[in-house]
N, C-alpha and C positions, 0 to 999 in steps of 0.2 A: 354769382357772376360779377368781375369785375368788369365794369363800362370803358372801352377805349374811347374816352371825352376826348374831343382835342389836345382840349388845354390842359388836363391833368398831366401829372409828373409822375416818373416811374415808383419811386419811392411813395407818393400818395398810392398810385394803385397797389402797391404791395403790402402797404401799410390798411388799409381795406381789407383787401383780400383773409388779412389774419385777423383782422379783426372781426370779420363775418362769416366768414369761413369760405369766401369763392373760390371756387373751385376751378373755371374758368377765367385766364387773363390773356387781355389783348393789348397788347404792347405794338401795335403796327406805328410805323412812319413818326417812333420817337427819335432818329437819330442814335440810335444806341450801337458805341464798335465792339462792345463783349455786351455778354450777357450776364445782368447784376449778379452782383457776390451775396446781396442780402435776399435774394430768390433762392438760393440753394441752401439756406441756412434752416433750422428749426424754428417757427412751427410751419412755416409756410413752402417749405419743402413737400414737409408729409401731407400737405392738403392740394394743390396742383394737380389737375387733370389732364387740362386741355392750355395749351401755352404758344399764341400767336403772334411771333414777330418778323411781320412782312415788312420789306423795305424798311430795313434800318442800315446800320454800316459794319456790321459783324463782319469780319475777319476768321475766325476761330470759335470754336465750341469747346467749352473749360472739358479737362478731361475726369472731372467731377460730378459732369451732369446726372449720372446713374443716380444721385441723391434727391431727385427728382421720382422716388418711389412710387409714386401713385401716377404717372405719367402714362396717359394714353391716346395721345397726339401733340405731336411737334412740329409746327408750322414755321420757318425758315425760310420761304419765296421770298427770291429777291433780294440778296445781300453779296458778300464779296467773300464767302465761306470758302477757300482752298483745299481744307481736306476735312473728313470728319477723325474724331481720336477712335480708337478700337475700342474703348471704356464705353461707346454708345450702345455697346451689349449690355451695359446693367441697366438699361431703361426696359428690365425683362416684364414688363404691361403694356409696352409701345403696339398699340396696332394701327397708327400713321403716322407716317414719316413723309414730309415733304421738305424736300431743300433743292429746288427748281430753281432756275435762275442765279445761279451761283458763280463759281468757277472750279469746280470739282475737278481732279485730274483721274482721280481714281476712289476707289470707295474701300474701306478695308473689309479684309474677310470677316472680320468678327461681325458684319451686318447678318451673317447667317446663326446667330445666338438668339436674335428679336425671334424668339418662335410663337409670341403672342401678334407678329403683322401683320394686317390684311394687306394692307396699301403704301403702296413707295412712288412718291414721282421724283424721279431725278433730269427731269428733262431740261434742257438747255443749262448744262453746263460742257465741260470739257474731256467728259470721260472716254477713252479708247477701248476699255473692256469693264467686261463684270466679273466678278470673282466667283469662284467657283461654287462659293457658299453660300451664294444665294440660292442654290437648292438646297438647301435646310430649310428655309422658308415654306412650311409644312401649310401654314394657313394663310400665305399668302392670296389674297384676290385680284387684285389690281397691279400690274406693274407699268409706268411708263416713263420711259427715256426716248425723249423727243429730241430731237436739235441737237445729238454729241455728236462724236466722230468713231463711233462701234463697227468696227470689221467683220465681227465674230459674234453671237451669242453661244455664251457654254452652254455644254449638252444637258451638264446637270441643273439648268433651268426645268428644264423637263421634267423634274423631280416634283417641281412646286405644282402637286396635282391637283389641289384646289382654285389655282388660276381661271378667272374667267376671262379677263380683258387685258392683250397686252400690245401696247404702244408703243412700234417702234421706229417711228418718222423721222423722216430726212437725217441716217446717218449714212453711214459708206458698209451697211451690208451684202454680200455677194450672195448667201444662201441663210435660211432658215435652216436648224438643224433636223433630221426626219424624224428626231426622238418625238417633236412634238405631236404625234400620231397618238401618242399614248396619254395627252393631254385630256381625259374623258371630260373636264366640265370645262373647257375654254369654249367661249362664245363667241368672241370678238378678235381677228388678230389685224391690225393695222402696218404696214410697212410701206407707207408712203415715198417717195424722194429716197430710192435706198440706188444700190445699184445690182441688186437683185438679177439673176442670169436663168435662174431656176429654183422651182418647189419643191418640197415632200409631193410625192406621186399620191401617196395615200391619204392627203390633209381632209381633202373631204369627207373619209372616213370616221372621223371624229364624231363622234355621239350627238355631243352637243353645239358646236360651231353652228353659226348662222350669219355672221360675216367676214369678209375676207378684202381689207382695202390696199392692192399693190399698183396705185397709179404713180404715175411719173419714173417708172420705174427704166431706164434707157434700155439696159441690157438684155429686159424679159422680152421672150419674142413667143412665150405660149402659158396657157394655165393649164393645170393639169384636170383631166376632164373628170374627175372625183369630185372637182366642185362645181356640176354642173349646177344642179339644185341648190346653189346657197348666194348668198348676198354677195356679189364681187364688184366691186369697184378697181376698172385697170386701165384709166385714159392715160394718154401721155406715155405709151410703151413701144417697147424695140425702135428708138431714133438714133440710135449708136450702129457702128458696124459690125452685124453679126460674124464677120471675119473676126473681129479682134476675140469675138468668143472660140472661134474654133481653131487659132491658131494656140491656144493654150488646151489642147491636146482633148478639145471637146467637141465628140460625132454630132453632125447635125443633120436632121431629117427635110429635106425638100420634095413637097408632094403639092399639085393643084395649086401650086402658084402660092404657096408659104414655105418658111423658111425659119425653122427653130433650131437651138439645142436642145439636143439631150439632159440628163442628169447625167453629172461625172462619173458614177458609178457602172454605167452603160458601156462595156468595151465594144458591144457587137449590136447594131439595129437594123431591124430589115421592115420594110413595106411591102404592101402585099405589090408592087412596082417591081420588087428586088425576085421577079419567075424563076429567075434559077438558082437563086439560095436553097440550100438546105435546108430543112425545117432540125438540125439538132445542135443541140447547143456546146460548147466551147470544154473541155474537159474540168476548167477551173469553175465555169459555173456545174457543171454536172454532181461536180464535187459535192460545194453550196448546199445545192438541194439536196444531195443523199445527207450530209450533215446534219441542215435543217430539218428533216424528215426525222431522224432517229431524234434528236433533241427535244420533238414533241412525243415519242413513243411514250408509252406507259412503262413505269418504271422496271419491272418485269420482265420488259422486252431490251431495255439496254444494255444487258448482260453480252447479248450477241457482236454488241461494237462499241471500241471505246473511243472519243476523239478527244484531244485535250488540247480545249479550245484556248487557252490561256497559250499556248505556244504558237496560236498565228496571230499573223501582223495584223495591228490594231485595225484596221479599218474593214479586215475582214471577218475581225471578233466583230464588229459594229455590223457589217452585213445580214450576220446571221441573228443577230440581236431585231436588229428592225430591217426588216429586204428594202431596195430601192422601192417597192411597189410588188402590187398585188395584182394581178390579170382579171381585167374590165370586162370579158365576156360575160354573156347572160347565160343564164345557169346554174350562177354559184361557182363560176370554176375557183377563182379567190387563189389560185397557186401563186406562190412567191416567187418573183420578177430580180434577179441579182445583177447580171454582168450584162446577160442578154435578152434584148427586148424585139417586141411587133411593135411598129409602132403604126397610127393613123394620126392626120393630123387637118383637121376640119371643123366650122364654127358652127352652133349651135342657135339660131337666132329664134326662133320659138319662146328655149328656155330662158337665154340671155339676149334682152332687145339691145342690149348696149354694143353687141354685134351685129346687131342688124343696120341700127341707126348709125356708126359710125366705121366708115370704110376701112378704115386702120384702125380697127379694133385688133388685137393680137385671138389666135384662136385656140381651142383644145388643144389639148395633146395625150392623146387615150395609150397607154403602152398595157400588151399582152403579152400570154406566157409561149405563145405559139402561133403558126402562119393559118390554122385551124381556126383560133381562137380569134383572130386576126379578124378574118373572113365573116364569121359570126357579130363577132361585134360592130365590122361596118354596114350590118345590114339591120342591127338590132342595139344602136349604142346605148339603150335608156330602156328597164326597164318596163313590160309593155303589161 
């Protein structure tokens, strides 16, 4: 290990380093605006592990760094980095990457080649999106981007199915996408300071999830009752006007003196309020389900019907892929929830005290496959 002494000089520490063979070096708070040329040179190349330089004045990352063979952590907080080079793929041992506190605009795709990374924080720089290919990121663990200006997370995030914790505070997101249902080991998901309007219906569903942080969130004015039983933090919600939500063509349910939307995907919602609706659903959802029904058949049996699902509009290949939601009734009813919902919408203070203890607490929002189901569930929403 090279010692970050004060007073030593970059060139002593590197001149060490080969001479002893450290394998660790900390280069923090030497003032450095590139990263030295005689670091990437032989023998002290191939011996470089772990490589720390917080707060210096870097500008740029040589697009040579992959000579850096034996690299497996890159510590970068806190400098004046603008982009990284797409060559950060040949740091193919990288399983940390930190470059926090930057001024990042965007990150290039080649970050989906590190197929050795656990952990990435990109937080508080300047980024507006992810690329696509950070679902490649097969052993990804950790992701967090804190403090950008993210509108969006791609769906093929979702992909990164070894994530457990992921970090996405105070950007300008409006939804999570629902792929993350299929996230089997995330544990943690944080979306602080977003402007968040709605969730995946079925997030609680997740295996392994145990908490869930959407406070300060203006737009949210309900959680989905999936996560009745799990760790949520949501002070600081629905102070925006829920009109500005449903004049952008989104149904919202008002029952018992609350006031939520919907998920977008909801063309039609009825309460059990709504006595003289129908209980049947819409012909495009009717559709959905005989679709989704044959699409789980045993292969044996799809001889009888063929659909080719690559010929509808993408959002409703995504429907049939992951449903809005699953139907809360007790039972096991578990039918997939598409265009048309029951909806109930009432807090839980037993489970969750943080709606007991605070009057503006935002509340549930249980959606079912039927006015049946409906009925069942407001008399047995949990479980017994």
């Amino acid at each position: 290990m090279a010692e970050d002494h004060e007073f030593s000089s970059v060139d002593d520490i590197i001149k060490d380093a080969t001479q002893y063979g450290h394998n660790i070096l900390y280069m923090n708070y030497k003032g450095l605006v590139e990263i030295p040329r005689n670091l990437l040179e032989t023998p002290i190349c191939d011996i470089v592990e772990r490589l720390y330089l917080k707060r210096n004045l870097l500008q740029t990352v040589p697009t040579d760094i992959g000579r850096l063979s034996r690299l497996v952590e890159l510590y970068l907080h806190s400098n004046s980095i603008a982009n990284l080079p797409k060559e950060i793929s040949n740091l193919v041992k990288l399983e940390y990457l930190d470059v926090s506190c930057n001024m990042l605009q965007s990150i290039p795709p080649s970050i989906g080649d590190l197929q050795s990374l656990k952990k990435l924080h990109l937080s508080n720089n300047e980024l507006t999106k992810l690329p696509q290919e950070i679902g490649n990121l097969k052993e990804l663990v950790s992701l967090e981007v804190v403090n950008n200006k993210l509108t969006v997370i791609p769906t093929q995030l979702c992909d990164c199915l070894a994530l457990k914790s992921l970090i996405l505070d105070r950007n300008q997101l409006r939804e999570l996408p629902r792929q993350l249902v299929n996230m089997t080991y995330l544990e943690e998901i944080s979306a602080v300071g977003n402007k968040l309007t709605h969730m995946p219906a079925d997030m609680g569903m997740m295996p392994s999830l145990k908490s869930v942080y959407i406070d300060s969130n203006p737009f949210l004015y309900s959680v989905p009752f999936s996560l009745w039983n799990k760790q949520i933090g949501a002070n600081g919600c629905h102070s925006a006007d829920v009109q500005q939500i449903s004049e952008d063509s989104r149904l919202v349910v008002e029952m018992d003196g609350y006031v939520t939307p919907v998920p977008p995907e909801i063309k039609q919602v009825y309460t059990l309020q709504d006595a003289n609706q129908p209980d049947v659903p819409s012909l495009l959802d009717y559709c959905l389900k005989v679709i989704y029904r044959y699409k789980n058949l045993k292969d044996n049996d799809k001889d009888k019907l063929y659909v080719d699902r690559t010929s509808l509009p993408q959002y409703l290949a995504d429907l049939l892929h992951i449903p809005t939601a699953h139907c809360l009734a007790p039972g096991a009813c578990e039918k997939p929830i598409f265009t048309v919902a029951f909806a109930r919408v009432f807090k839980l203070g037993w489970a969750q005290q943080w709606q007991n203890t605070n009057p503006t607490a935002i509340p549930f929002l249980g959606l079912c496959c039927s006015k049946q189901c409906l009925k069942l569930f407001t008399r047995f929403p949990v479980p017994v």
